[in-house]
Every structure is written in C-alpha cells, then in structure tokens.
N, C-alpha and C positions, 0 to 999 in steps of 0.2 A: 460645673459648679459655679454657682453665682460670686460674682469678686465686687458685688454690693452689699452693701448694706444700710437695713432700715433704723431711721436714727429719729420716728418718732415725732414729733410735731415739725411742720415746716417752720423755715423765720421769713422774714422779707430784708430785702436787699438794700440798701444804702446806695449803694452804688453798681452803676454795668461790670464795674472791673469785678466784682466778687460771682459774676457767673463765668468768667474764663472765657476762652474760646468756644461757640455755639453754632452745634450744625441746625440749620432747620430741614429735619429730614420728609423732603417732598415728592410728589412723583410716585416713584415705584411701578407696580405690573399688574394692578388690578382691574377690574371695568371700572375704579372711581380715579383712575391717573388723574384725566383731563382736572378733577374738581379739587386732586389733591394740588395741582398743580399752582392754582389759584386759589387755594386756599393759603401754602405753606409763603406763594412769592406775596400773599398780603402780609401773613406774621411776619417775615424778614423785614419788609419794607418798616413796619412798626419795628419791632427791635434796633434797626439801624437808628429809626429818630431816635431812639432815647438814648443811644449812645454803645449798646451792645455790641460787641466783637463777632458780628455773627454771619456766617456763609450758608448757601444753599447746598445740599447733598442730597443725591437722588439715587438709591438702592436699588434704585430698574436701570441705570447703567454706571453704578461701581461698584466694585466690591465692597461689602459694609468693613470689611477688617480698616480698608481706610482711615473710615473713622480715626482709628488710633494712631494712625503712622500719621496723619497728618494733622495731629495733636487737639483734636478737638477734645474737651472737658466734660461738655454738655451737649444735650441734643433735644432740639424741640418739636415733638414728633406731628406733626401734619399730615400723615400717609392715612389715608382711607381705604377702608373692607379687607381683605383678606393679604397679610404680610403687612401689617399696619397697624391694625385694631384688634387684631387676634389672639397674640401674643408672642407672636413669631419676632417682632423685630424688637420687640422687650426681652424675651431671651435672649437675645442676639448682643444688646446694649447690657444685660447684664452681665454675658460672660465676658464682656471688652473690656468691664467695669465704667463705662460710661453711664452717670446720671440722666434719668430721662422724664417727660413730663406725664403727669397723666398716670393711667391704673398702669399698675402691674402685671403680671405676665397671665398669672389666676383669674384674674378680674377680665381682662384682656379677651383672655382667649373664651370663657364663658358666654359673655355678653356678646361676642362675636355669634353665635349659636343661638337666633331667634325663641325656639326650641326650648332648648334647656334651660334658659333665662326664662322663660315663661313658667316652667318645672319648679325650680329655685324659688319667684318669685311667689307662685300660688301654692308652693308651702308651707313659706313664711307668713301664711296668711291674708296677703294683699289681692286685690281685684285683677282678676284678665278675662277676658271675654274667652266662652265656651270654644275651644280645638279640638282638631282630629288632625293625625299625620297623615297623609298620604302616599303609603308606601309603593301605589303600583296604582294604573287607571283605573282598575278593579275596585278600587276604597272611593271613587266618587261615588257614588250614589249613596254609599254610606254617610260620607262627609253631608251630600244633600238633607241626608232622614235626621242625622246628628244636631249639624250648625245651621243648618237651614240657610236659608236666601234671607236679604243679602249675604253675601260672605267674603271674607277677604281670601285669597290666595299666594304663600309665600316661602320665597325659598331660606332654608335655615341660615344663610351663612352670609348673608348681603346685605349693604348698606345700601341707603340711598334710592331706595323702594326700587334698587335695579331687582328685575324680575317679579315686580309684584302686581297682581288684576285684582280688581274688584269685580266679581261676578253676580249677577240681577238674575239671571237664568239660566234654567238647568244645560242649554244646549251652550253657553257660552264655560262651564266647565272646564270640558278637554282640552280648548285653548289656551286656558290662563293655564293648567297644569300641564303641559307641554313647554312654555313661557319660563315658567319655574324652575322644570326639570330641566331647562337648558343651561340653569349657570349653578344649578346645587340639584345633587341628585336627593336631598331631604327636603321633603318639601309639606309644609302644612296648613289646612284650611282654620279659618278662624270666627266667628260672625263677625258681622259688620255694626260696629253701634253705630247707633242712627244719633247723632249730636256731634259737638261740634269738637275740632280738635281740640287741643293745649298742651304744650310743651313747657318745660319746667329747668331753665339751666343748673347747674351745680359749680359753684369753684370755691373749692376747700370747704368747709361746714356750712357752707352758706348758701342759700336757694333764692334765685334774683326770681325778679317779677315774671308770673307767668303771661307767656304768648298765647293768644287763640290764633289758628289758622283758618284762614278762610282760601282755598283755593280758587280757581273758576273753574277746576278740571274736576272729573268726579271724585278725586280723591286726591292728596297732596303727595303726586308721583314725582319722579327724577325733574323733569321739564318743570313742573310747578316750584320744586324747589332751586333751582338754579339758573330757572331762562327766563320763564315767562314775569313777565312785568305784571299780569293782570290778578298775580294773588295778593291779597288784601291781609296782613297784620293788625294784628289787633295787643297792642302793648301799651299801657293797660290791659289787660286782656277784657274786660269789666267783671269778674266776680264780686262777690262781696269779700269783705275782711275776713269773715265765717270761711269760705270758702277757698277764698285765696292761700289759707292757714291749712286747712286740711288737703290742699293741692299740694303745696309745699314741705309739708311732714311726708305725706305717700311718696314723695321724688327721695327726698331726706335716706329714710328706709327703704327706699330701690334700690341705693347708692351700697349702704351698708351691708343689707342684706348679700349683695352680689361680691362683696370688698371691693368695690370700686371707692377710687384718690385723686386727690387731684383739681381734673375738670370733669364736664361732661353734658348730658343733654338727656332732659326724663321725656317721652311722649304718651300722653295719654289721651284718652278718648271721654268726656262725659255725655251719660245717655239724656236724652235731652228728656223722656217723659219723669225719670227717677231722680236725675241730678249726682247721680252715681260716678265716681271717676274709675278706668278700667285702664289698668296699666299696658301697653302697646311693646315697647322697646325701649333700649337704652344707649345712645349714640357716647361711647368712649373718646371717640377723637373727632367731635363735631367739624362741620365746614366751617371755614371761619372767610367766606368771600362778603361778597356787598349783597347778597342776597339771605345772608345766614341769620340763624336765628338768638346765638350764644352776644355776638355783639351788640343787638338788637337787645335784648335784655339786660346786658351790661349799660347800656346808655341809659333806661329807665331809669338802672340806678346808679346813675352817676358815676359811669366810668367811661372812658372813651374807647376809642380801642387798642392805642398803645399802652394805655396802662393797662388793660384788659390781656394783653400778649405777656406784657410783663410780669402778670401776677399770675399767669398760670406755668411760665418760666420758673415763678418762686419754687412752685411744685415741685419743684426735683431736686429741690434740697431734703427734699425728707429719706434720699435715697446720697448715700456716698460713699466712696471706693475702700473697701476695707486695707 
C-alpha cells in the first residue's frame, strides 16, 4: 500500500531547507550504472551549490529500506533502465513514503516497455513508425516483407539504445536480433525514417526548445550519446515557429497520454521527404551528464543547470507522506 499521496499541482521552493534531507538515488544494477553514475554525481554536485541537504545513495549496494532509517525526506531519482525508470524504485519510495521526482510508478513502469509505449501511444492517435515484434528468428523475414529495409531493431525494456542495430540488409538481420535478444528477450523491429532526429524535453507543463541530433554514427547509439565528442547539436534545433509548435504539442500529449510528471525527454524522428514527426520513445529519467540533452535545452531557455536540478526536485512535492 502506497503511504503517499497525490496533492495535485507542484509549488516551487523558497528555500533548500523546505526539501529536507535528499538522497540522490544513483547507480544501481543495470547495463546504464556507469551513466547513472555520472549522471546522478552531476545533480548532487548542482544541489549542494544551491544549498541543498543532499547525499548520494546507491541501491546496487544498499538496501533501499535505508532510505528511512537514515532519515532521508526526499529523493532525487538519477538511476537508469530497469530498477530506476520502471517502476520498481517508485514502488519502493512509495511504500517508505518517501517523495520522489519524476513519473510515477504507472507511468514508470509503461514507458519502460518500448512496446507498449508505442501501443498506448498509436491509440491515442499520435504518429510511430510501422512495427512487428519479433517473437523467435522465424518472424525475420516477416519483419523484412512487413517494415522493410532500413529498419531499426530493439529490445523492449532498455534505455540508452543499449541493444539496439539499425539494419540496411537482409543478411545483417540475425545479428541485430541476437544483439537484442541478449538483454530483453522482447524484442521488436521498426522502420527506420529516413530524416533527422529531434528530441523534445518536458519539465512540469512545459516543453523547452527542441534538439536536432546529428550523430556521426549511423544512428544516435550508446557511444554517440555519451562518449563520442564528434556528434553535432543542433539547439535551436532550426524548425520554424509552425513546426516547432506542433513538435512541442506531440511531446506535450506523449507526456499525458502515457501519465507521465514531472520531468522527462520526448524522441522523435521527422521524415525528411513528408516533414511528418513519428514518435520514437520516451526517456522518464533522462541522463543529465555534460553530454545530455535535457540541460542542453534547459540552457536555450534560460536555465542553467542548477536551477534545472532544482526545479525538477520541485516535482516531488506533488507527492507527500500521508
């Protein structure tokens, strides 16, 4: 049983002392530790400028009941992919009664699931590029006749495009889904629009300036998002105002649709000969390193990045201990 509760529109904070003690829960046991790692010791580092009461806690080597016994209040979730963004450690914060940042546990654990976020979303009407699942090697050739080449290849449950190929031909297939099936045994093929990225951040109602990606890699994989130096941002993204409005509404309604709060991060894909946007995925507890994309937007519009830690902290006052 949940020992939160929802109290409806957030406020904003006057001062550090009114978030109490603050774990920044980072780390954990996924394939995205390394990123949660450095994502969560950036937010701490921002928290402490601004004056925050706030310590690092790492769920991949202590017990989350800690949490309580050593009086933490609040807790500002940085953990990535599975036990992080799922729901699991939102359940967890809810039976402690610990406030926490970001969706909740429905939202969480949904948009964890590539899959059924795609389900959800192409009900409610919105754009995703043509799928097939891929329940056994037997459904590739299917997937070929289906989505055709290019096509993407991905496993349902993972952030951070860990386990994901983009495939140009038939005989490169069996690889990417072997690839796949090795960290999610659901796995499903997608086409590939041919145009360029754009991601769309979200914190509380509001949709900051969209990013185009430019990778140098064929596709904006793990490496491109957190190593390599040679991918290219584009913040301004350059849409037009027409465009930039109807990018921004389709993330808006991504948000809602899924009950996603808080923070978060919309990806989408437009087709370059249509101008079509095709919704991708929905990143709950974005990376927040020097390579990321959420503070990168925050700066466009005039936020740095402590204040940017601070106001998505606000978030978890919409949630408090019954």
């Amino acid at each position: 049983m949940s020992r939160l509760t929802l109290v409806g529109a957030g406020r904003r904070a006057q001062s550090s002392a009114e978030f109490g003690k603050v774990a920044v829960l980072l780390g954990g046991d996924s394939s995205e530790r390394e990123i949660s790692l450095m994502s969560g010791n950036a937010v701490l580092q921002g928290l402490l400028r601004r004056g925050v009461d706030a310590a690092a806690f790492d769920p991949g080597v202590r017990p989350v009941q800690e949490l309580a016994s050593a009086g933490f209040e609040r807790a500002w979730i940085a953990l990535h992919g599975p036990g992080g963004e799922d729901g699991l450690i939102q359940g967890a914060l809810e039976w402690l009664g610990i406030p926490y940042t970001g969706s909740g546990v429905l939202a969480s654990a949904l948009t964890m699931d590539k899959l059924k976020t795609k389900r959800v979303v192409v009900g409610a009407g919105l754009a995703a590029p043509p799928y097939t699942v891929l329940s056994s090697a037997e459904d590739l050739e299917r997937a070929l006749l289906e989505v055709g080449l290019p096509l993407m290849v991905k496993p349902a449950s993972q952030g951070s495009s860990v386990g994901i190929s983009k495939v140009k031909t038939a005989a490169e297939l069996p690889q990417a889904y072997a690839e796949a099936r090795a960290v999610d045994p659901l796995v499903f093929a997608e086409r590939f629009v041919e145009g360029p990225e754009l991601t769309v951040s979200v914190l509380g109602d509001r949709a900051l300036p969209s990013i185009r990606i430019q990778p140098a890699t064929e596709f904006y994989d793990y490496q491109a998002k957190y190593f390599r130096n040679d991918t290219r941002y584009h913040c301004p993204s350059g849409l037009d105002a027409r465009a930039e409005a109807e990018l921004s509404a389709a993330a808006l309604a991504t948000f809602r649709v899924t009950d996603c709060s808080g923070w978060g991060r919309v990806d989408f894909m437009r087709e370059a000969s249509t101008g079509k946007f095709y919704f991708i995925e929905i990143n709950t507890t974005p990376g927040m390193t020097d390579h990321s994309l959420v503070p990168m937007a925050a700066r466009q519009a005039g936020m740095d990045f402590d204040e940017l830690v601070w106001s998505v902290l606000e978030s978890s006052f919409v949630r408090q201990r019954k």
